[in-house]
N, C-alpha and C positions, 0 to 999 in steps of 0.2 A: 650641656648641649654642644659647647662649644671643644669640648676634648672629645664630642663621640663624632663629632664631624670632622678634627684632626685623624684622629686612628681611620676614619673611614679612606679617606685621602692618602693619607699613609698607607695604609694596605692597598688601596687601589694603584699608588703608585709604583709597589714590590714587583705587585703582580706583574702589571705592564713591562716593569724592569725584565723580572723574569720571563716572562714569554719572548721579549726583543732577545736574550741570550741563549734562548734554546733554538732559533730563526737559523736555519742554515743554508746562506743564497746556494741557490743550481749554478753551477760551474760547467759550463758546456765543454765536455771532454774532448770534442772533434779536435784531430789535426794529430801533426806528427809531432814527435818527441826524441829526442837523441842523448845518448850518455858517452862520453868517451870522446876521443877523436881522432880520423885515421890521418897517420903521418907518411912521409914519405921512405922516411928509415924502417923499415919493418922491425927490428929489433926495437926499435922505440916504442912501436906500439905496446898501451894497453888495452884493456877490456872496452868493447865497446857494446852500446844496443840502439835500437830504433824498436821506438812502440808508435803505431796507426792506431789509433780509435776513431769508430764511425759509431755514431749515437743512431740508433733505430727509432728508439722513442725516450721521452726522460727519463726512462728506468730500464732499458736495454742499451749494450754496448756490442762492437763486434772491436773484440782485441787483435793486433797480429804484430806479435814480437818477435825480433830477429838478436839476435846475441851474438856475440866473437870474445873469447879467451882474450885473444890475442897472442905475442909472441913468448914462445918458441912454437907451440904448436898451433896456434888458430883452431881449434876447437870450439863450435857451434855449439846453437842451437834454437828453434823456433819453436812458436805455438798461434793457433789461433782460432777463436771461440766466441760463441757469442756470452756475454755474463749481465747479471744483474747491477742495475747503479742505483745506488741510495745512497745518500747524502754524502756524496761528492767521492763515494769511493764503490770499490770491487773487491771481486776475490775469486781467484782461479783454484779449481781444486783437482788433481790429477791422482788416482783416478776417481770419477764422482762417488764409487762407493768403497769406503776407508780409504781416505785420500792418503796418501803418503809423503802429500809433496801439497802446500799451498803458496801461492803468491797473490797478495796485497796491493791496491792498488788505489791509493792516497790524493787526489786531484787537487788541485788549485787552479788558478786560474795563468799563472808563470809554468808550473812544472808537474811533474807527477813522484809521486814517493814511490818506491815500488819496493815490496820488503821480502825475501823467498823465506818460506816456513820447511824445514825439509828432516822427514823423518827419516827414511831410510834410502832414498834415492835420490837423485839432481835432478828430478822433474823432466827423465825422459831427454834431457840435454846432455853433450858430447862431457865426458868428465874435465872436473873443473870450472865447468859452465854455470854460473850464477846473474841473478836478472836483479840483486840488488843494488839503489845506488837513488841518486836524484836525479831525473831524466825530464832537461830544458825543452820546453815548448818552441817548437820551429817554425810551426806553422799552424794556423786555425782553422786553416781548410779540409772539407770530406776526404779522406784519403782514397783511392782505392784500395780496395784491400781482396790480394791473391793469395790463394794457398800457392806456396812456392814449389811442392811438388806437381802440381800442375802445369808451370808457366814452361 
């Protein structure tokens, strides 16, 4: 009696273990993020980006990322969309049907990972224009967020 009420405790205890390790807190994406940084020497510069996310609800985002090569040519590039959030990440797909181009998009609660998947294009961004890197949290606040051929 007394080893079938160990194994029971025992298995009760795995379980419990294991559900605590599959638990993956909500990371609230709002606020800006920056990679890169602009210098006063232009030839010094490299690559830079700034990603806005504004959370609609805990499982919508509205993304709006701005990109720079940097020097010699400053070559861009933007996007901005509303995407899916589950368990602390994203994913852009360009164009929705046989995408050619994906980006990744990895949260914590310091930064955001951001990884570019690219078949056969640069995602519609200026050549040489890529959105990979570790992109430092700047701020936690709602951003606005413009389409810049608009402003």
């Amino acid at each position: 009696m007394m080893n079938v009420k160990f194994i029971l405790i025992f298995i009760g205890f795995i379980l419990q273990s294991f559900s605590y390790l599959t638990y993956i807190k909500y990371v609230n994406p709002d606020g800006v993020y920056e990679y890169g940084k602009i210098v006063k020497n232009e030839k010094d510069q490299t690559r830079i980006g700034t990603l806005k996310v504004y959370s609609l609800s805990k499982d919508r985002i509205i993304v709006s990322l701005f990109l720079n090569r940097g020097y010699p040519n400053f070559n861009m590039g933007t996007l901005i969309d509303t995407l899916v959030y589950v368990e602390n990440k994203a994913e852009y797909a360009y164009p929705k049907t046989e995408p050619t181009c994906k980006i990744n998009f990895d949260f914590n609660s310091m930064s955001v990972k951001i990884t570019q998947h690219v078949e056969k294009s640069e995602c519609e961004f200026g050549m040489g224009v890529f959105a990979d890197g570790v992109y430092t949290k700047t701020s936690s606040r709602k951003p606005d967020i413009k389409d810049l051929k608009f402003d």
